[in-house]
C-alpha positions in Angstrom: -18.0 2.3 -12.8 -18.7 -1.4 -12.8 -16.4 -4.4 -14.0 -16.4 -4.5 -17.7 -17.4 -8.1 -18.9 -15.4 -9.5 -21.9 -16.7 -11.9 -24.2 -14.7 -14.3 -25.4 -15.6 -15.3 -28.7 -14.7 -19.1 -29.2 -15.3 -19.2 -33.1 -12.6 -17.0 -33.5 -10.0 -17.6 -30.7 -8.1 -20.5 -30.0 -7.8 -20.9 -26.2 -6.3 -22.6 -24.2 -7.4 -22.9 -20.3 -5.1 -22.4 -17.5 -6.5 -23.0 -14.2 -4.6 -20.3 -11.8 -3.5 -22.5 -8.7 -4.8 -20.4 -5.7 -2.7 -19.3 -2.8 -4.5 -18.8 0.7 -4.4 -15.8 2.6 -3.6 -15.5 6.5 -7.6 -15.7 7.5 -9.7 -19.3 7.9 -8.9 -21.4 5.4 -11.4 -23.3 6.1 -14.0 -19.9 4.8 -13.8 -20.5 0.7 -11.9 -17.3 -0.6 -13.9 -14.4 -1.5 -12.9 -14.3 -4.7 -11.9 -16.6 -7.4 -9.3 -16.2 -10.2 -9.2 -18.2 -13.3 -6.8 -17.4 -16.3 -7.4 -18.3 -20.0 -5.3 -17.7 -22.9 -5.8 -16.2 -25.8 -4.9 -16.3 -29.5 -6.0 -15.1 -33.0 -8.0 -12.2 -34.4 -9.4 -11.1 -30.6 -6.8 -9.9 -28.6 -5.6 -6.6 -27.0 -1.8 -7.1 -27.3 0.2 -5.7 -30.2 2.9 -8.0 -29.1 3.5 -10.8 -26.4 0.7 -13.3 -25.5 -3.1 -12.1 -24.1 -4.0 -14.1 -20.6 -7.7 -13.4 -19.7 -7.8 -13.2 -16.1 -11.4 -14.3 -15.0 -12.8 -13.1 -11.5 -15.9 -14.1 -9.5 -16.7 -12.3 -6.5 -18.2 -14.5 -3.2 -18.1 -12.2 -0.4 -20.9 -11.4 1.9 -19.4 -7.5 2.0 -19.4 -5.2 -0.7 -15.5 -5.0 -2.7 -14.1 -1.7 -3.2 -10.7 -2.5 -4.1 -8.9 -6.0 -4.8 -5.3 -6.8 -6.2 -3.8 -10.1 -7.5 -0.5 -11.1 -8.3 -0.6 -13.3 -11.5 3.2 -15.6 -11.5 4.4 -17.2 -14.8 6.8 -20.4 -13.4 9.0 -22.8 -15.0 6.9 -26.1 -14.4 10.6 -28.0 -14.0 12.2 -25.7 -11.3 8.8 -23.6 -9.7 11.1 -20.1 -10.7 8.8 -17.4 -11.8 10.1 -16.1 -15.1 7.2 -13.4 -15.3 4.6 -11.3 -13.2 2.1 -9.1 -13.4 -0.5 -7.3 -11.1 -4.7 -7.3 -11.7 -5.9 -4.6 -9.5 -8.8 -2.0 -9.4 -10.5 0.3 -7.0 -13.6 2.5 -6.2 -13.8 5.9 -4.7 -16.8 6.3 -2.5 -19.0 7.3 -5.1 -19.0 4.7 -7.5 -20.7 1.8 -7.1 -19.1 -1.4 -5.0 -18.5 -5.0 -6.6 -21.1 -7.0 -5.6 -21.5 -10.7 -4.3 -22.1 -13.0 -7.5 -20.6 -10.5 -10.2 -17.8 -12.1 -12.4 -16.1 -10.0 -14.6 -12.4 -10.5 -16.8 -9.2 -8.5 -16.8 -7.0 -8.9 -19.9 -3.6 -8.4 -19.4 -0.2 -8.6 -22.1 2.4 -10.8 -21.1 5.7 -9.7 -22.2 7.8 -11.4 -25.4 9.5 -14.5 -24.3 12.8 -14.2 -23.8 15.8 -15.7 -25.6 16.9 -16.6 -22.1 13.4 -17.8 -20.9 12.4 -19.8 -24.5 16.3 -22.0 -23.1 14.5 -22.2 -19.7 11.3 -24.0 -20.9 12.1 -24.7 -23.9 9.4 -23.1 -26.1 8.7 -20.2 -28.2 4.9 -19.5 -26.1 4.6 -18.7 -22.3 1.4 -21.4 -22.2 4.4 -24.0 -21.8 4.7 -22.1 -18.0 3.0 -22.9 -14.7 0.5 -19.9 -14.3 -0.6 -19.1 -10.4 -3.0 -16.3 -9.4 -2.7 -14.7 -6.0 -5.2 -13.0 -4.4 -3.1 -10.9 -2.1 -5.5 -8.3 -1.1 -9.4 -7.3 -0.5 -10.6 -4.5 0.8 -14.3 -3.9 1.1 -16.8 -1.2 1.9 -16.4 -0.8 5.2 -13.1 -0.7 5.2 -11.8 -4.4 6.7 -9.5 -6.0 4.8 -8.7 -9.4 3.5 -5.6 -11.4 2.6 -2.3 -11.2 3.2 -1.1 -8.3 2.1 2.4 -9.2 1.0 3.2 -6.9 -1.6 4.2 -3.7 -1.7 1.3 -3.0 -4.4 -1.5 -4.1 -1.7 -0.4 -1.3 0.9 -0.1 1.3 -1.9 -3.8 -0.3 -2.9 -5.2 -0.1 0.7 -3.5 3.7 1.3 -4.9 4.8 -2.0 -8.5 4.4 -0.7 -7.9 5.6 2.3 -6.9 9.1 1.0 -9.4 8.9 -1.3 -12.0 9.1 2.1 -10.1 12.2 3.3 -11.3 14.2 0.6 -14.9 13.3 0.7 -15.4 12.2 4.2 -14.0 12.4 8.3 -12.4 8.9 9.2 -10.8 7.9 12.2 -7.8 7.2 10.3 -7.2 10.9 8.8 -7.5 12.1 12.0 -4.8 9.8 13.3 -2.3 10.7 10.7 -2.9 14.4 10.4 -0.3 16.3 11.7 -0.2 18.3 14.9 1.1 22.1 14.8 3.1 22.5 18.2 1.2 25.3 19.6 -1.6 22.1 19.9 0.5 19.3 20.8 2.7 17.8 23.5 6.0 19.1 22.7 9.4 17.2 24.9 10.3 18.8 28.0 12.6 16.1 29.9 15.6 14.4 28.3 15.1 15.7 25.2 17.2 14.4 22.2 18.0 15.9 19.1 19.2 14.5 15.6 18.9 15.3 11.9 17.9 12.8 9.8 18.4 13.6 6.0 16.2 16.7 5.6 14.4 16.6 8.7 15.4 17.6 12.1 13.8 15.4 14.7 13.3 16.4 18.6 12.4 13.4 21.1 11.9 12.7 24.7 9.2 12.7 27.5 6.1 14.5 28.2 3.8 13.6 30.9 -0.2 13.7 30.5 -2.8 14.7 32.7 -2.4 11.4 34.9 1.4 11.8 35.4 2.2 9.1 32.6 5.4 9.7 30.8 4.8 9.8 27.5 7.1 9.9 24.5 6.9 13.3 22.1 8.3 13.9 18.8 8.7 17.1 17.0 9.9 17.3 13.8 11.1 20.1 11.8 11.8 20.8 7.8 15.4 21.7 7.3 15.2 21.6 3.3 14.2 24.5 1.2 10.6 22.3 0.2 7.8 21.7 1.2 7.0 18.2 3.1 3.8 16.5 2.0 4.2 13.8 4.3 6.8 11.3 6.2 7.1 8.0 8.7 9.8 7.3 11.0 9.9 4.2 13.2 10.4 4.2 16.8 12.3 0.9 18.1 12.5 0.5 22.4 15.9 -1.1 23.3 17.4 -2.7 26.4 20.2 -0.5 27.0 22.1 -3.1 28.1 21.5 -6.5 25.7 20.2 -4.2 22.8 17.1 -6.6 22.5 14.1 -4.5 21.1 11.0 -4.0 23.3 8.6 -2.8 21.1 8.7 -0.7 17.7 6.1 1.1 16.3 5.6 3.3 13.6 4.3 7.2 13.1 2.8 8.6 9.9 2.0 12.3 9.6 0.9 13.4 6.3 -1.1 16.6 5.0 -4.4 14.9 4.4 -6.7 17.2 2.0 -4.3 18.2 -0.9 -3.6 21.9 0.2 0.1 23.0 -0.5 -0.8 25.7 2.1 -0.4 23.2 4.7 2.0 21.1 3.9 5.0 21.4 5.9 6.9 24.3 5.2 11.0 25.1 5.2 11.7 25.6 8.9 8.3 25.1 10.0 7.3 22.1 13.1 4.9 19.6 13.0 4.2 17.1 16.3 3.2 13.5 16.7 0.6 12.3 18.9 2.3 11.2 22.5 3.1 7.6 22.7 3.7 5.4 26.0 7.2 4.9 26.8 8.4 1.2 27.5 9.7 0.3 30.8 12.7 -2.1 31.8 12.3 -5.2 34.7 14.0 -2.1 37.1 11.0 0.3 36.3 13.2 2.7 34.5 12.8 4.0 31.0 13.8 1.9 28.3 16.3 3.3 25.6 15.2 4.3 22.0 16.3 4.7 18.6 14.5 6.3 16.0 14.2 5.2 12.0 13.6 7.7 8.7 11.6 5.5 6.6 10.2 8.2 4.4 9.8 12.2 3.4 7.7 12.8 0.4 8.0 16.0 -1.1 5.6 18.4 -2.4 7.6 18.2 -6.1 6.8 14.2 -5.9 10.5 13.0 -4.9 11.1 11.1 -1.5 14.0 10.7 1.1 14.5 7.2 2.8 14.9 3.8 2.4 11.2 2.5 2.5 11.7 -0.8 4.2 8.1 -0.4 6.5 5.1 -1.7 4.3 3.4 1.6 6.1 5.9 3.8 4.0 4.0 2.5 0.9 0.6 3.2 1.6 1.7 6.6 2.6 2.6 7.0 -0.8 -0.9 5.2 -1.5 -2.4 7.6 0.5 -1.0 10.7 -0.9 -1.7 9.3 -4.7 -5.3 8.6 -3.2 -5.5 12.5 -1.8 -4.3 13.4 -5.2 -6.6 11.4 -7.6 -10.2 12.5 -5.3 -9.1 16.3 -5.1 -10.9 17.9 -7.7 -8.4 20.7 -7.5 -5.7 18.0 -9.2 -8.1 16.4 -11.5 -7.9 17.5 -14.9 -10.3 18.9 -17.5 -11.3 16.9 -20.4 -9.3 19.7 -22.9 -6.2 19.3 -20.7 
């Protein structure tokens, strides 16, 4: 599917043009951004909103690499005090086999900003939101061969990235899915010394050292489902302490998700999965370092989740199981359904 151009006809709509103030991302800013975000409003006879006001969000695409996925924050600010009083996201993505956005294609987005406010029409002082500051934010790229772009601060833009990347499960091996896939414990490195044990909402988790071929302790995790459903996925972070200051070493996360859509393999009440070995941190002495380990998320095979969801990585698991979901064919539906 490619991006849908929009005319606007300027005979019968009065406009008026916003130019979106840009926000850089993390990479060189001295690079121009890859793509560029304009925003128009619209009025009269032309418009796609049954109520509110219609803001034509115009996008030119600059990049050497082919664009499979993009999203953009659009902010609505009260010029006096800089508060945002409305936002929205502009996002879109391609599976594998459609075709890519290509460098030099501009295409427009229409999207419905809500009624103003009783509360927002005392804050600016007018009845339309054209009286606000409008700022688009490009927030995240991802192209074709899978590098990404911006600075992913939003929750939406991990969802956005993991979407894709289930999407690839179905129709293709990455390094990724075989990374998160979970192990089954007659395959992995299960903890043999100083083991730990501790149940975590509905998961019971099993932690300490294993050594690998070289004599290197290792950290392994095994963790079990205590619930009566199945477990489509989870993450749990893994913080190294100082036993004696408390200051963190290191943290990192581990993601283990079912990656093809097959309930068969989810993980099942009572049943194990394992996590690939990590190294262990050391203190000054040489000794192992203490450690502490974090729920983040459980999604369930009925859609409901367990945890707080604080790690960006937490969303694009969800991303990626909505990703998983959406390229199955087994979950996509028939045009009489």
């Amino acid at each position: 599917m490619s991006p849908r151009i929009t005319v606007l006809l300027l005979v019968m709509i009065t406009s008026v043009f916003v130019p979106s103030q840009s926000a850089h991302s993390q990479e060189d800013q001295s690079k121009p951004e890859p793509l560029t975000v304009t925003t128009q409003y619209s009025y009269g006879a032309v418009t796609t909103c049954k109520s509110g006001t219609n803001l034509v969000v115009q996008l030119q695409y600059a990049g050497a690499q082919p664009l499979r996925g993009y999203l953009v924050r659009i902010a609505l600010a009260d010029p006096t005090s800089g508060k945002v009083l409305q936002q929205q996201i502009v996002e879109e993505i391609r599976d594998s086999h459609e075709a890519m956005i290509a460098t030099g294609t501009t295409w427009t987005r229409s999207i419905c900003l809500m009624p103003m406010t009783m509360k927002i029409k005392q804050i600016t002082n007018s009845n339309t939101p054209d009286s606000m500051n409008v700022t688009a934010t490009v927030d995240v790229l991802k192209f074709a061969d899978n590098s990404i772009w911006g600075p992913a601060a939003l929750r939406e833009s991990h969802q956005l990235i993991g979407r894709l990347d289930g999407m690839d499960f179905i129709s293709k091996t990455t390094e990724l899915c075989g990374f998160v896939s979970p192990i089954l414990p007659d395959r992995g490195p299960l903890p043999v010394q100083d083991v730990q044990s501790q149940t975590i909402g509905p998961l019971r988790i099993e932690s300490g050292v294993w050594q690998d071929e070289h004599g290197q302790d290792m950290m392994a995790v095994a963790v079990t489902n205590q619930t009566d459903t199945p477990i489509r996925g989870y993450l749990f972070t893994t913080s190294f302490l100082d036993p004696v200051t408390g200051t963190r070493i290191r943290r990192f996360s581990t993601k283990e998700l079912e990656t093809h859509g097959n309930p068969s393999d989810y993980l099942a009440p009572g049943s194990t999965w394992v996590a690939d070995p990590r190294k262990f941190s050391r203190l000054p002495d040489g000794s192992l370092a203490s450690y502490k380990i974090a729920l983040d998320l459980v999604v369930f095979a009925d859609g409901s989740t367990y945890g707080p969801k604080k790690s960006p990585e937490s969303d694009e698991v969800l991303g990626m199981i909505d990703g998983i979901d959406s390229a199955n064919p087994k979950h996509q539906r028939t045009p009489n359904e």
